[in-house]
C-alpha positions in Angstrom: -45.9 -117.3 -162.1 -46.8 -116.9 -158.3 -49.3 -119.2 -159.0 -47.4 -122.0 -160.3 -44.7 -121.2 -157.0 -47.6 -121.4 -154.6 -49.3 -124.8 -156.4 -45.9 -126.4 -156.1 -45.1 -124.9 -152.5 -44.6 -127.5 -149.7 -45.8 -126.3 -146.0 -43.5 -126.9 -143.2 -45.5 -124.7 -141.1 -45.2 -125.4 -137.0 -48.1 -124.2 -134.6 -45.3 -121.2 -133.8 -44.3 -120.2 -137.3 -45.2 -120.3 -140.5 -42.5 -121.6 -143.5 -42.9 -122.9 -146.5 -40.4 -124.4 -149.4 -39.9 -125.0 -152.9 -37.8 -128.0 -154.8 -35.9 -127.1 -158.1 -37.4 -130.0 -160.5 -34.0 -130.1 -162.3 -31.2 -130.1 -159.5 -33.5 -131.1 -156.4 -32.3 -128.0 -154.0 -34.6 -126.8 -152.1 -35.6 -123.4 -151.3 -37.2 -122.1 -147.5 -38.7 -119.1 -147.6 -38.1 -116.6 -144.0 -39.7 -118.1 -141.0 -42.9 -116.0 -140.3 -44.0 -115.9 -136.8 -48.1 -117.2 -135.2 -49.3 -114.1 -133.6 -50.8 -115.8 -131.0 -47.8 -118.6 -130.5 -48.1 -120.1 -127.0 -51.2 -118.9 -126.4 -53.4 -121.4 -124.7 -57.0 -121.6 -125.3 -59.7 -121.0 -122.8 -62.8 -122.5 -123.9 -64.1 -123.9 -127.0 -64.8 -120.8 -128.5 -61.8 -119.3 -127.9 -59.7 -122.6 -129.7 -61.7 -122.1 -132.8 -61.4 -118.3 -133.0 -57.8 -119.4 -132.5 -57.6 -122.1 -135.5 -59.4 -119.7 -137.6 -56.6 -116.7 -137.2 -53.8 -119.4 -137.7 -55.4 -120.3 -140.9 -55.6 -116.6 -141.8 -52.3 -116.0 -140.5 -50.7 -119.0 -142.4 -52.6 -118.2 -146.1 -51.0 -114.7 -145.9 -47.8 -116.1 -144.9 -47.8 -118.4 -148.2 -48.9 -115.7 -150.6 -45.8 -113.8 -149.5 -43.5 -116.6 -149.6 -44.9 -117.2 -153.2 -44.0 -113.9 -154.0 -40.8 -114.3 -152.4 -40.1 -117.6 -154.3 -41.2 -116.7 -157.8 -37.8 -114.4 -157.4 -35.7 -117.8 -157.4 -37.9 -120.0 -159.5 -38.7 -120.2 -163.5 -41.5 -122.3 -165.1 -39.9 -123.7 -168.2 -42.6 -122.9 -171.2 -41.5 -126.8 -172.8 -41.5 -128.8 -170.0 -43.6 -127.4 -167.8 -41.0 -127.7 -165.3 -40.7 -125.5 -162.1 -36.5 -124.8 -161.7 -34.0 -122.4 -160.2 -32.7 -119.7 -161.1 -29.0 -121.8 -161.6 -31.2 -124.5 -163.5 -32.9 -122.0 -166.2 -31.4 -120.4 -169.6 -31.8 -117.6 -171.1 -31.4 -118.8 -174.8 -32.3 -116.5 -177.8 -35.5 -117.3 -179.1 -37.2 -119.2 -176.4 -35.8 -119.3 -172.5 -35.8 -122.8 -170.9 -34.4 -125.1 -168.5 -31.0 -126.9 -168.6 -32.5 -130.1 -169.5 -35.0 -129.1 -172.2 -32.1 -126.6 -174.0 -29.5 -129.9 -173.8 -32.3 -132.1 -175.5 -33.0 -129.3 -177.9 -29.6 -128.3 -178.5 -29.9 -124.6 -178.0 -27.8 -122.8 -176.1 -28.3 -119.8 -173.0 -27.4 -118.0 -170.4 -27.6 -119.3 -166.5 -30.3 -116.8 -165.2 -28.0 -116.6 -161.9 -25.0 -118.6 -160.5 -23.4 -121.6 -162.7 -25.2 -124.4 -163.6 -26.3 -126.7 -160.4 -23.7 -128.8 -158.5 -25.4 -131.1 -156.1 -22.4 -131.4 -154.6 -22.2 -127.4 -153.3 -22.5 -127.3 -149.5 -26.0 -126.3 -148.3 -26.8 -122.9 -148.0 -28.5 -122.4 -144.3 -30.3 -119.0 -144.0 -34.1 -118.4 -145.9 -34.2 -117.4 -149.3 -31.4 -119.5 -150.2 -31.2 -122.7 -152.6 -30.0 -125.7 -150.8 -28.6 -128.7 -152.6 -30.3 -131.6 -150.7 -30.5 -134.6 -153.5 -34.1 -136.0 -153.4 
């Protein structure tokens, strides 16, 4: 599952922190994972070698900052086994035989439980901290 979270992860990294977010395919909200921090934010580069020893550690820095906002996300996030589908927690059933999204369980008539939450309203207010599902429409 982390895997499917971290393929479907988008970066909105800056060259001070490191952040990355995840869109519910069925309801369109948008999850941010907690702002992590560059270690060497601000610093300024001496030389040459000094810029790419720099580069290299943000690159470092920034692939252990997505593994762990992949493992933060896969908390919030479901893959539906019928369509292949990566949704929220609010967007996902837990039926009897088979667990599925909202979508795939309406066109297949089977009935579940919201995993957490009702069902999506796009029209909920925004949630603003990290680790929260936000309803911005696509």
């Amino acid at each position: 599952m982390k895997r499917v979270v971290k393929e479907a992860m988008g970066d909105c990294s800056t060259v001070e922190e490191f952040r990355f977010l995840v869109r519910c395919q069925e309801c369109g909200g948008i999850w941010h994972s907690s702002p992590i921090r560059f270690s060497k934010a601000g610093a300024e580069p001496e030389s040459e070698g000094m810029r790419t020893i720099l580069r290299t550690l943000y690159e470092r820095e920034r692939e252990a900052a997505r593994e762990k906002a992949a493992a933060e996300a896969a908390e919030f996030f479901n893959y539906c086994p019928v369509c292949g589908r990566l949704v929220c927690d609010r967007c996902f059933l837990i039926c009897e035989d088979l667990d599925l999204c909202i979508a795939c369980a309406k066109a297949l008539q089977v009935r579940g439980d919201v995993v957490a939450g009702e069902v999506s309203d796009p029209r909920r207010a925004p949630a603003e901290s990290a680790g929260r599902i936000s309803k911005n429409r696509r």
